[in-house]
N, C-alpha and C positions, 0 to 999 in steps of 0.2 A: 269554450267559456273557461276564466279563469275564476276558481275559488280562492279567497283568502281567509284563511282563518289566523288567527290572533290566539295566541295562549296567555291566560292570565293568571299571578299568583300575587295573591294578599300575601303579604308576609307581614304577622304582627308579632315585635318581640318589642320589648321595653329596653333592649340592651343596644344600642346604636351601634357600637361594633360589630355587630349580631348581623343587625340589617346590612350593612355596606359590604360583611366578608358573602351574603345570601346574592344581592345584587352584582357584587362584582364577577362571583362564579357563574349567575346568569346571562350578566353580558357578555363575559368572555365563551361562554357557551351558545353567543348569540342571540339572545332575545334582546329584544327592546325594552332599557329599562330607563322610567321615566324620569325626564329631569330635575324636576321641581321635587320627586323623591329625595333624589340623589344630594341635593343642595340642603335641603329639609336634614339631611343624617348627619352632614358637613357640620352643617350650624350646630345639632346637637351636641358632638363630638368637640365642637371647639371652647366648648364651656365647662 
């Protein structure tokens, strides 16, 4: 039998650079980071 677990981290910071430099070390550290986050920080940052 296989087990999968999932690891999750809220990351709340109010600085969008903040968020995307936290998200980008976790994906390249392989976790799954979610998209609609990711696009969500985009948008922030491009304002």
């Amino acid at each position: 039998m296989t087990s999968l677990t999932k690891k999750r981290f809220l990351v709340v910071d109010d600085e969008p650079a903040v968020r995307l430099l936290v998200f980008t070390i976790l994906s390249e550290a392989g976790y799954t980071v979610e998209a609609d986050l990711l696009e969500e920080i985009h948008d922030m940052l491009d304002k």
